[in-house]
C-alpha positions as CSV (number, residue, x, y, z in Angstrom):
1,X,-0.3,17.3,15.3
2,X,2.7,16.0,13.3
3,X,4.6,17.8,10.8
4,X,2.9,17.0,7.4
5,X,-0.4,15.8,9.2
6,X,-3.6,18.1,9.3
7,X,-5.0,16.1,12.4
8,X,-4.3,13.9,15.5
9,X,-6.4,10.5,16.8
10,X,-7.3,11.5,20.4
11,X,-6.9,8.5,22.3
12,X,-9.2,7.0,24.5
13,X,-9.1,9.1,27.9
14,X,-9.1,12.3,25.9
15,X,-12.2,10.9,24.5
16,X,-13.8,10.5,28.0
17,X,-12.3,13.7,29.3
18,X,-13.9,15.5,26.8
19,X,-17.9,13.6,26.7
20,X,-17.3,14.5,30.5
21,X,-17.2,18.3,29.7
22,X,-20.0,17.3,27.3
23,X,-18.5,18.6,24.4
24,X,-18.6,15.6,22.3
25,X,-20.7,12.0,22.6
26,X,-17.7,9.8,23.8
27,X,-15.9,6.6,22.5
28,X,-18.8,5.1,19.3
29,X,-19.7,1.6,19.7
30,X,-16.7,-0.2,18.1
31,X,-13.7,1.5,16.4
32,X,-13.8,0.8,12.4
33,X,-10.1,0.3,10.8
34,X,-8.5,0.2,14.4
35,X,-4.8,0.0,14.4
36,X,-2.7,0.9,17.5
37,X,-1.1,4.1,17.1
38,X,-3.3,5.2,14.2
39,X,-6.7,5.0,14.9
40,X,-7.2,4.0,18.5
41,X,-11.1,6.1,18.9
42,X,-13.1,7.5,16.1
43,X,-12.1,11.3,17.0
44,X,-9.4,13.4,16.3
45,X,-8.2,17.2,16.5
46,X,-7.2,19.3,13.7
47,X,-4.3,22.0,14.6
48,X,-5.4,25.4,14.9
49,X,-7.7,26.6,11.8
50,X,-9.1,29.8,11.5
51,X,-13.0,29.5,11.1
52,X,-15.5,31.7,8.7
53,X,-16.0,33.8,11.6
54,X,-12.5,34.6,12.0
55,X,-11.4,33.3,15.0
56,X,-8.5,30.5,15.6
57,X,-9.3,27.4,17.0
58,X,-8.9,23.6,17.2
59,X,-11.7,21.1,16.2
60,X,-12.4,18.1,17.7
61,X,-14.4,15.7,14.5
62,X,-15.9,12.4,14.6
63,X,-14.7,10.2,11.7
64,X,-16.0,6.4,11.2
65,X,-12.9,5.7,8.7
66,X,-10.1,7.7,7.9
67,X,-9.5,10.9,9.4
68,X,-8.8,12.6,6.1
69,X,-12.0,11.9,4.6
70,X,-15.1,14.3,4.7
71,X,-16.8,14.5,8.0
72,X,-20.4,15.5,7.8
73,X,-22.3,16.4,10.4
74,X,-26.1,14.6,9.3
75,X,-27.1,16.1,13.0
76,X,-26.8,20.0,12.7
77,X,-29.9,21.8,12.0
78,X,-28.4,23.3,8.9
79,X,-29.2,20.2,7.2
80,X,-26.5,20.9,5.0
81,X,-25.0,17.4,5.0
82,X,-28.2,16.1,3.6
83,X,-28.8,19.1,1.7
84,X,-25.3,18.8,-0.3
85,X,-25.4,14.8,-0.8
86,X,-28.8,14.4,-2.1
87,X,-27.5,17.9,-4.6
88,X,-24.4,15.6,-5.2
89,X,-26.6,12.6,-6.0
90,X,-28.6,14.3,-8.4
91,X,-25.9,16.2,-10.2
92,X,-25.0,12.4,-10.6
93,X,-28.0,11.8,-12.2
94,X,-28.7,14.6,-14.2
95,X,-25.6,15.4,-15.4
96,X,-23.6,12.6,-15.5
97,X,-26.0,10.5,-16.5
98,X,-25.3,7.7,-13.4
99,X,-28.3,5.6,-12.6
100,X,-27.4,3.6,-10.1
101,X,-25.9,5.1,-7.1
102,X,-23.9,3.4,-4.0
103,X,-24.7,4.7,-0.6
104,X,-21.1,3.9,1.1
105,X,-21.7,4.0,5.5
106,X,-25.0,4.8,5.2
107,X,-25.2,3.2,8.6
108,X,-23.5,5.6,10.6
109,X,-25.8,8.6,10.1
110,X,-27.3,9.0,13.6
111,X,-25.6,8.9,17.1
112,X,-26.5,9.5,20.7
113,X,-25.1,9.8,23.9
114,X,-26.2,7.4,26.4
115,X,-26.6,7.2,30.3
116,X,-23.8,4.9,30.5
117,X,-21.6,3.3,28.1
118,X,-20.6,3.8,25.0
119,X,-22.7,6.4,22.8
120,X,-25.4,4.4,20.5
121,X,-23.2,5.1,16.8
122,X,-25.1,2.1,15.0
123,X,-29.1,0.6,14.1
124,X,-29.9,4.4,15.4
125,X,-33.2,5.6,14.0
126,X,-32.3,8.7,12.8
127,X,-29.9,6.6,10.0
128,X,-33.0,5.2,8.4
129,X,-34.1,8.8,8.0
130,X,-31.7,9.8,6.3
131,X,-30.8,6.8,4.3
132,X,-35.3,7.5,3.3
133,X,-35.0,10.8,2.5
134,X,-31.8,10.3,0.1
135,X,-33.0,7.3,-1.4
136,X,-36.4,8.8,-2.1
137,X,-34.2,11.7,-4.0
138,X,-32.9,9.4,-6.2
139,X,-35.9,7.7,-7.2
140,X,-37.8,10.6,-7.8
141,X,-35.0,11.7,-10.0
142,X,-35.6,7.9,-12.2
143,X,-31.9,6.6,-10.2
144,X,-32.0,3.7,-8.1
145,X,-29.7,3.2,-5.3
146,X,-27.8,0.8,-3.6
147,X,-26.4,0.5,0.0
148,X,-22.6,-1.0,1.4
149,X,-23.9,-1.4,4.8
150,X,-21.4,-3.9,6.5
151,X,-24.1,-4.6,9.7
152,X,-26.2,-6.6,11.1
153,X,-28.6,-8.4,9.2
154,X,-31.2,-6.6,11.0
155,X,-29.9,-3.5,10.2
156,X,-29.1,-4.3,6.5
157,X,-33.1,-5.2,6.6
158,X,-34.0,-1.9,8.4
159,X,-32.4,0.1,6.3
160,X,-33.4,-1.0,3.0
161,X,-37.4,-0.5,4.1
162,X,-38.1,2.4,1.8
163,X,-34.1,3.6,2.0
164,X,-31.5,2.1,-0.4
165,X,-33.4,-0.4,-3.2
166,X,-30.7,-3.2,-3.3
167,X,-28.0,-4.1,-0.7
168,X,-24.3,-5.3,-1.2
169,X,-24.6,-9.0,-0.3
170,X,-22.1,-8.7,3.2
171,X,-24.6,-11.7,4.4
172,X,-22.8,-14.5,2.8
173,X,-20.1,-13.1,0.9
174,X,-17.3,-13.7,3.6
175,X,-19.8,-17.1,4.0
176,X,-18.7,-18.8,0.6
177,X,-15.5,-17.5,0.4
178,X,-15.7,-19.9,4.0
179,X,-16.9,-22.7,2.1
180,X,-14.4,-22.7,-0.4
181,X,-11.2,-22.2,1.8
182,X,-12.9,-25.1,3.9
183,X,-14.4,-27.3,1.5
184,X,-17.7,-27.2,3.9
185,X,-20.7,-25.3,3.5
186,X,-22.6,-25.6,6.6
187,X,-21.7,-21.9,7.6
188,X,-23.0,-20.6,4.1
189,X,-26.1,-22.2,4.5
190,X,-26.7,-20.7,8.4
191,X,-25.9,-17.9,6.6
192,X,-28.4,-18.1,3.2
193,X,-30.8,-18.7,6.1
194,X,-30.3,-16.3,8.2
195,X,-31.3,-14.0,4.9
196,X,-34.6,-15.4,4.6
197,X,-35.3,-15.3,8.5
198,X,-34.9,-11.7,8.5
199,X,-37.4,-11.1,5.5
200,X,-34.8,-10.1,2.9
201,X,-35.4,-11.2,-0.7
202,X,-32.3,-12.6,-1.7
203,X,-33.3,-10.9,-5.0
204,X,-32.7,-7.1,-3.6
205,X,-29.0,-8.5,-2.5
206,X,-26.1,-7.5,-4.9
207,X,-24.1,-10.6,-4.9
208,X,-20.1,-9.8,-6.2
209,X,-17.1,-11.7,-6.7
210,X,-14.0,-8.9,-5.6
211,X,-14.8,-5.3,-5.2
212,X,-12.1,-2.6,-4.3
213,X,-12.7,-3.3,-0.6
214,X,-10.8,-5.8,1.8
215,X,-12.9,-9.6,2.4
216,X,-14.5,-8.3,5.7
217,X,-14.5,-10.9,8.2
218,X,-16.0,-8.4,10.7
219,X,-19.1,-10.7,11.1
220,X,-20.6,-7.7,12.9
221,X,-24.2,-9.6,13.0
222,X,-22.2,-12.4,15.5
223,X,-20.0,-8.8,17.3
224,X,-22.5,-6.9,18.1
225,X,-26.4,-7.2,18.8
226,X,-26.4,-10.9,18.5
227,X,-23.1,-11.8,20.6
228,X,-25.4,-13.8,23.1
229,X,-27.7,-15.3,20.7
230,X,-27.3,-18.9,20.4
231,X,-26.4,-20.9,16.8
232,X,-26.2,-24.1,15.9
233,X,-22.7,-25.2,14.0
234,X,-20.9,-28.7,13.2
235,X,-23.1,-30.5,15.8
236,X,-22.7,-27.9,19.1
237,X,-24.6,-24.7,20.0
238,X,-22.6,-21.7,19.8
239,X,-22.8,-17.9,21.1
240,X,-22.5,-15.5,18.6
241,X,-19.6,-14.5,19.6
242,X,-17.9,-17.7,19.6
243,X,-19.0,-18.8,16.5
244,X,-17.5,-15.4,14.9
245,X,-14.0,-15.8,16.4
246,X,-14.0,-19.4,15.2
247,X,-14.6,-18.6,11.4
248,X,-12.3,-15.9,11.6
249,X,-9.5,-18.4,13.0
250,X,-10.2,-20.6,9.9
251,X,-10.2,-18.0,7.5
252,X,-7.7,-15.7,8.3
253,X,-5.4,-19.2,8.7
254,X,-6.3,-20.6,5.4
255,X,-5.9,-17.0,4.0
256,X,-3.1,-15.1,4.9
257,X,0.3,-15.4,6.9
258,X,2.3,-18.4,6.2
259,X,0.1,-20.3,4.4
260,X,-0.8,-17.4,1.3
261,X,1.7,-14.7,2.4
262,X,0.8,-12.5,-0.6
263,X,-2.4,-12.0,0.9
264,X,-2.5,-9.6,3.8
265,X,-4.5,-8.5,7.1
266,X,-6.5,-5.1,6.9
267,X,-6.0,-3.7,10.4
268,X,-9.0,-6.2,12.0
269,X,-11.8,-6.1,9.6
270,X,-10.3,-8.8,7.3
271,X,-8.0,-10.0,4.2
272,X,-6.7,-7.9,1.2
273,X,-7.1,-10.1,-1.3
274,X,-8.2,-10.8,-5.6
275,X,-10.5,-13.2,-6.0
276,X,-8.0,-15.2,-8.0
277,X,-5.4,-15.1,-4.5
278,X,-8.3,-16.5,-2.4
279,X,-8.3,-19.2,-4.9
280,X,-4.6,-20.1,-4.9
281,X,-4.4,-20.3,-0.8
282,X,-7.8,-22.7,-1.4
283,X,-5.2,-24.6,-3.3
284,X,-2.4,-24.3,-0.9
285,X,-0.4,-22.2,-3.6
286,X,2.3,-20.3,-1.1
287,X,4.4,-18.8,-4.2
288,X,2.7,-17.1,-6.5
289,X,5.7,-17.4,-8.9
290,X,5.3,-21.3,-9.2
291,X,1.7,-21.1,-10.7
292,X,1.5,-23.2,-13.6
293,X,-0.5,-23.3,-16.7
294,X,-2.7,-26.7,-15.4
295,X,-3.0,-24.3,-12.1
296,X,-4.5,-21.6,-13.9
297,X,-6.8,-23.6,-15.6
298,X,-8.3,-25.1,-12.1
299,X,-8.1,-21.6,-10.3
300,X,-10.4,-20.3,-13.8
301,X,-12.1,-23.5,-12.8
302,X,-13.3,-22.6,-9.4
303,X,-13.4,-18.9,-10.1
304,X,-16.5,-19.6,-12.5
305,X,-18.0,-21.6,-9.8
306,X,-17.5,-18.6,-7.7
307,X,-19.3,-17.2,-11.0
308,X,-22.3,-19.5,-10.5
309,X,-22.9,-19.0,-6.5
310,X,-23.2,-15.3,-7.3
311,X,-24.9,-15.4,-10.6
312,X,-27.6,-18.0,-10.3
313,X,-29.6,-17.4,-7.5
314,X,-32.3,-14.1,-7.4
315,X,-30.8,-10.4,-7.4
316,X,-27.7,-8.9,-9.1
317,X,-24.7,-10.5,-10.1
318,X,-21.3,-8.2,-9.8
319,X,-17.7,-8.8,-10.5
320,X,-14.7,-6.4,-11.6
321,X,-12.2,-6.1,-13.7
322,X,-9.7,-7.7,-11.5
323,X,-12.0,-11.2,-11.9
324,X,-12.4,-10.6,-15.7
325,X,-8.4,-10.8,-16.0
326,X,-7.3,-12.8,-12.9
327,X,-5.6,-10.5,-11.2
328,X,-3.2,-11.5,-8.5
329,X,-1.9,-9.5,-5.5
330,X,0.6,-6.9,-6.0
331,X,4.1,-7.6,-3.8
332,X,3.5,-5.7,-0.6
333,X,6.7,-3.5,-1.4
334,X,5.4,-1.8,-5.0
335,X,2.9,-0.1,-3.1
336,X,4.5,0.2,0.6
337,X,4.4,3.8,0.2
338,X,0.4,4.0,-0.2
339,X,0.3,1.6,2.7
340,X,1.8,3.9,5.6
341,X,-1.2,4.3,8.0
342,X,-1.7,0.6,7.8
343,X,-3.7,0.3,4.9
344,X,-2.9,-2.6,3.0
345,X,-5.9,-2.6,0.3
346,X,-3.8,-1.6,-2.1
347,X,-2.3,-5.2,-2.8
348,X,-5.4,-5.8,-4.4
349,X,-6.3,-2.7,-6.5
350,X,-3.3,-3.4,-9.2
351,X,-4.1,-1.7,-12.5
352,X,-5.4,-3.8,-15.6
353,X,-5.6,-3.4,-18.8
354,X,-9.4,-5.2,-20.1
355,X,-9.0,-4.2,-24.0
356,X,-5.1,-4.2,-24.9
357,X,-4.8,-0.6,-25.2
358,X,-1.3,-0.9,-23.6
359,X,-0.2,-4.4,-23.5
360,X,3.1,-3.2,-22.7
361,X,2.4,-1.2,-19.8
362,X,3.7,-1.8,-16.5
363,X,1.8,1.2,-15.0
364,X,-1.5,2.4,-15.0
365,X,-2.3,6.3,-15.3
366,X,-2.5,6.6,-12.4
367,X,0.4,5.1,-11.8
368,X,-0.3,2.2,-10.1
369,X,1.4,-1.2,-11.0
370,X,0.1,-3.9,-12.7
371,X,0.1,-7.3,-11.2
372,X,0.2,-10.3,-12.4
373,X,-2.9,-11.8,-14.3
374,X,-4.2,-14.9,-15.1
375,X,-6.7,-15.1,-17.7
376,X,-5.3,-12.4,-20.2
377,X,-7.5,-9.1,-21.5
378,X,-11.1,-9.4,-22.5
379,X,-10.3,-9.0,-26.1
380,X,-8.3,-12.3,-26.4
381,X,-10.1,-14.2,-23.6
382,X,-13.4,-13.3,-25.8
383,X,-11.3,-15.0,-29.3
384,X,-11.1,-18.4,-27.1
385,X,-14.5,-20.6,-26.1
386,X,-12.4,-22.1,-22.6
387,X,-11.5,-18.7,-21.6
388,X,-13.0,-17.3,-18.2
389,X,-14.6,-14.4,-19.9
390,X,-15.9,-16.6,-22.4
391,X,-17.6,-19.1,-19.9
392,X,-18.6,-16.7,-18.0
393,X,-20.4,-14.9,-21.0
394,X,-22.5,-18.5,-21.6
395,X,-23.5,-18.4,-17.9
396,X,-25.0,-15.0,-17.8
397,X,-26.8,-16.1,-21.2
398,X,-28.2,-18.5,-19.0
399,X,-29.3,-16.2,-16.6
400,X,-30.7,-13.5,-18.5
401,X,-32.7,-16.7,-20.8
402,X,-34.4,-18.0,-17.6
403,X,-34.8,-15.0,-15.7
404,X,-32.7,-16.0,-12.7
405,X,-32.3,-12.6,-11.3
406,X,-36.2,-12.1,-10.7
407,X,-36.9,-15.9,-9.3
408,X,-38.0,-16.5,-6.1
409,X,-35.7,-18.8,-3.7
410,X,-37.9,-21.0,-2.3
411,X,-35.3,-24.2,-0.8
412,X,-31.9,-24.0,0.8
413,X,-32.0,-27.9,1.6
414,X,-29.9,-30.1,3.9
415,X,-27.2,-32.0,2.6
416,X,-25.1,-35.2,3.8
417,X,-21.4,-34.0,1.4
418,X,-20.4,-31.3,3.6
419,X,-19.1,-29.5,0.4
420,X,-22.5,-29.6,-1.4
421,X,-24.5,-26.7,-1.7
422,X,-28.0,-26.5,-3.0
423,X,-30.3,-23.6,-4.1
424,X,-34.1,-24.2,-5.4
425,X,-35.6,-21.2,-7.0
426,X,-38.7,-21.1,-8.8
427,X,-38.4,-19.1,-11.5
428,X,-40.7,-16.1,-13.1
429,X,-43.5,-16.5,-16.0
430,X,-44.2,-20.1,-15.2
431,X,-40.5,-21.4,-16.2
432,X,-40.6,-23.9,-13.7
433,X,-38.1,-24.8,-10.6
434,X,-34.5,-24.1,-10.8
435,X,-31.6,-25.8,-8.9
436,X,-27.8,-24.2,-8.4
437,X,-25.8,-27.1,-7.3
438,X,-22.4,-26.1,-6.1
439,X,-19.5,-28.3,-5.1
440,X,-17.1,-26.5,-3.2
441,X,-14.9,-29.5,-1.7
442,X,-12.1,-31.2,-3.8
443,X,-13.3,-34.3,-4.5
444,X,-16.4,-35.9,-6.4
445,X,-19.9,-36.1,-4.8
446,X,-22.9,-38.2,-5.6
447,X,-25.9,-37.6,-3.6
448,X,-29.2,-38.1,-4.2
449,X,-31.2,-34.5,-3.2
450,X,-34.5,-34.8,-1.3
451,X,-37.2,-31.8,-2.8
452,X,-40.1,-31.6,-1.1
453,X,-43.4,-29.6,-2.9
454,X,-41.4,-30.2,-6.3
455,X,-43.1,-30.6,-9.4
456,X,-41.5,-34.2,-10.4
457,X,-40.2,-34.5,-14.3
458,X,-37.3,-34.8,-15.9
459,X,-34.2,-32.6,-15.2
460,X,-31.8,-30.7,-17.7
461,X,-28.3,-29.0,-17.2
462,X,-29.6,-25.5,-18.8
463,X,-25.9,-24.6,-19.2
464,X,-24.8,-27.8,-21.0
465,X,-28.4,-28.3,-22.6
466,X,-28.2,-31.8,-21.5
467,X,-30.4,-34.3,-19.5
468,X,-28.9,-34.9,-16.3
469,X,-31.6,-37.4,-14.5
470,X,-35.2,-36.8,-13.3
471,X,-36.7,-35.9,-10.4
472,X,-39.2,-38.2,-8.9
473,X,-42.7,-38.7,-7.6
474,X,-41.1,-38.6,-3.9
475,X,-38.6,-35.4,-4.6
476,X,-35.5,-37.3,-5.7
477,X,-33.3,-36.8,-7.7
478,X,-29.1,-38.4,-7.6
479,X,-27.0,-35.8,-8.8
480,X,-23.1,-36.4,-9.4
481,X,-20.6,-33.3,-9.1
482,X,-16.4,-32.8,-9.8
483,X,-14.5,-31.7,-7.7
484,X,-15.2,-27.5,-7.8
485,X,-18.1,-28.3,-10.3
486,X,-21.6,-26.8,-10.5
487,X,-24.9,-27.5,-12.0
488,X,-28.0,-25.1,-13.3
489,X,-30.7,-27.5,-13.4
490,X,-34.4,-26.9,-14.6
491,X,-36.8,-29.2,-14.0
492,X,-39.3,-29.9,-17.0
493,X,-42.0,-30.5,-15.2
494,X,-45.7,-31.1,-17.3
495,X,-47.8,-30.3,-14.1
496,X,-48.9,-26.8,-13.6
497,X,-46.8,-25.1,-11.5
């Protein structure tokens, strides 16, 4: 163990050496955060620590991520680890006053040794257990949960029957981020698919703009259980596997390196990145430096339709702080010294400061820098009707008018633009049939849409309040898009629905 260190990463022969003498399971499944010289297997060895019993000894732990984090063993018959979280959870609840909790790995609660291979670390039953029990916790206790299960669809599926009531949206997330750097949406609508194919109500999805995490590209639904399994892209048939290392060739080009080089690789799970700095390498902005003020006005352009992807379709809408201000990535070396063991996630968590309580400030409390930012604090965005914030604000009127959140998607339809994307809902109380019409390519589209089973009459832009055409006897309707623009349509229609 190094000086300064409290722990070692075994490497992978010690692994095996040791399942041999059947003291520990062996090498998991995959390695998460894997970076030579780090993290090469998902065990390490403290030095010598005296136990509660007195004696001296060196312990051999399994961690998923980081070997400095917790490691709770959900297997011992103690069940302390499930005895302590769900305490944890409702302390939360009950005393400080939380009502929606996140369950963070909640995949990784079970593992077995098998015959041969590697030991079974993911999809094992014993995860859905415990992901049940904890859940049920915090209902009883008037919470409601959520889970960050980065998966496979099946699992993400698995896990939320009677576990975890909503689901970070890992499905298509890295999917329209795709479409944008791409200008195609074929892979977000195999993708928006895929959802419904599995049985997962797009309205128990949490779909976000940036969180505090990297853009996974991990795929782990094309890695893992369904390598072999056979999808049809751009014409061809594809294994799973093929198809995943193809995306992540596209988006880790468009991305990162020498095309955005303020954007960064995360060991191999993805891109650290702001929302905004996916944007700008969409754009083929190398220097952040030269961003002008008609750039910021197209970046706050797509942003919002980033905005509408995420907020108008069924479930819940997220976004931080970071999109409320348009942050930008932080130069690598202001936080180099946070990004020793490889970590380079910290490029995207610069401080901000939403209500001008420190204009002035070039650090945050807890002392981290502040980046650059686009679209100024809430409290002066909120004083202009262009601002981000302040479009954003009429979009969510929008959705919480017409009920967007509780509607029922009933139409991901084919296209012939390949940057056109097109959601039908039909919406709660008898509100009729909603369409989210995204173009993510950079020029204009007309195209006339083809919606079978739809109630015909005419159609209205609820954002705009403005007639855009009418949908016809035969399902048609001709709809015209900008560059980057999208459409909430309703359709008035006078036949019951």
């Amino acid at each position: 163990v190094a000086a300064g260190r409290d722990a070692v990463n075994l490497m992978p022969d010690v692994v095996d050496q040791l399942r041999d003498k059947h003291y520990i399971v062996g090498q998991l499944q995959r390695v998460i955060f894997f970076e030579p010289g780090v993290k090469e297997t998902d065990w390490s060895a403290t030095d010598v620590v005296q136990g509660v019993d007195g004696k001296a000894r060196r312990w051999v732990y399994l961690h998923y991520f980081k070997d400095g984090q917790p490691s709770l063993n959900w297997l011992d018959p103690s069940f302390a680890a499930q005895q302590m979280i769900i305490g944890d959870a409702l302390h939360a609840i009950d005393v400080m006053g939380a009502r929606v909790l996140r369950l963070d790995a909640n995949g990784f609660l079970g593992v077995e040794r098998r015959a041969e291979g590697t030991a079974w670390s993911e999809s094992h039953p014993l995860s859905i257990t415990g992901n049940q029990l904890l859940a049920g916790a915090i209902r009883k206790a008037g919470g409601f949960s959520f889970q960050e299960l980065n998966l496979t669809i099946d699992d993400i599926a698995s896990m939320g029957q009677g576990g975890a009531d909503l689901s970070y949206d890992f499905i298509t997330r890295p999917a329209y981020q795709h479409a944008l750097l791409t200008g195609t949406t074929e892979f977000l609508r195999l993708m928006l698919r895929q959802v419904h194919a599995y049985g997962i109500d797009p309205a128990s999805l949490i779909h976000a703009l940036q969180n505090h995490d990297e853009l996974t590209l991990e795929l782990v639904h094309f890695w893992t259980l369904h390598a072999h399994d056979t999808f049809h892209y751009q014409g061809q048939t594809f294994p799973g596997n093929i198809l995943r290392e193809h995306i992540r060739e596209e988006m880790y080009e468009k991305l990162s390196g020498e095309h955005a080089p303020y954007n960064l690789k995360f060991v191999t799970n993805g891109v650290s990145c702001t929302t905004a700095s996916i944007i700008t390498a969409a754009l083929g902005i190398r220097d952040l430096s030269t961003i002008t003020d008609a750039d910021i006005q197209q970046i706050q352009h797509i942003h919002l339709l980033l905005v509408m992807y995420n907020a108008m379709q069924p479930g819940v809408f997220a976004l931080s702080g970071w999109d409320l201000v348009g942050a930008l990535t932080l130069p690598a070396e202001q936080v180099e010294h946070l990004m020793q063991d490889g970590d380079t996630r910290w490029v995207h968590r610069g401080a901000y400061d939403l209500v001008d309580l420190d204009p002035e400030a070039e650090f945050s409390a807890g002392d981290m820098p502040r980046p650059k930012t686009l679209y100024g604090s809430l409290v002066s965005q909120l004083q202009r009707p262009d601002s981000f914030a302040s479009q954003l604000k009429k979009i969510l009127a929008v959705r919480r008018a017409y009920d967007i959140a509780a509607s029922r998607q009933i139409l991901i339809p084919d296209v012939e633009h390949p940057g056109l994307l097109v959601m039908v809902h039909e919406l709660p109380a008898g509100k009729g049939t909603q369409i989210t019409a995204l173009n993510f390519s950079a020029e204009t589209l007309v195209e006339t849409l083809h919606l079978p089973g739809i109630a015909p009459g005419p159609v209205v832009d609820i954002i705009n309040e403005r007639v855009e055409g009418d949908l016809t006897e035969q399902g048609e309707f001709t709809i015209t898009l900008d560059a980057y623009e999208g459409l909430a349509l309703r359709v008035v229609s006078t036949l019951p629905i």
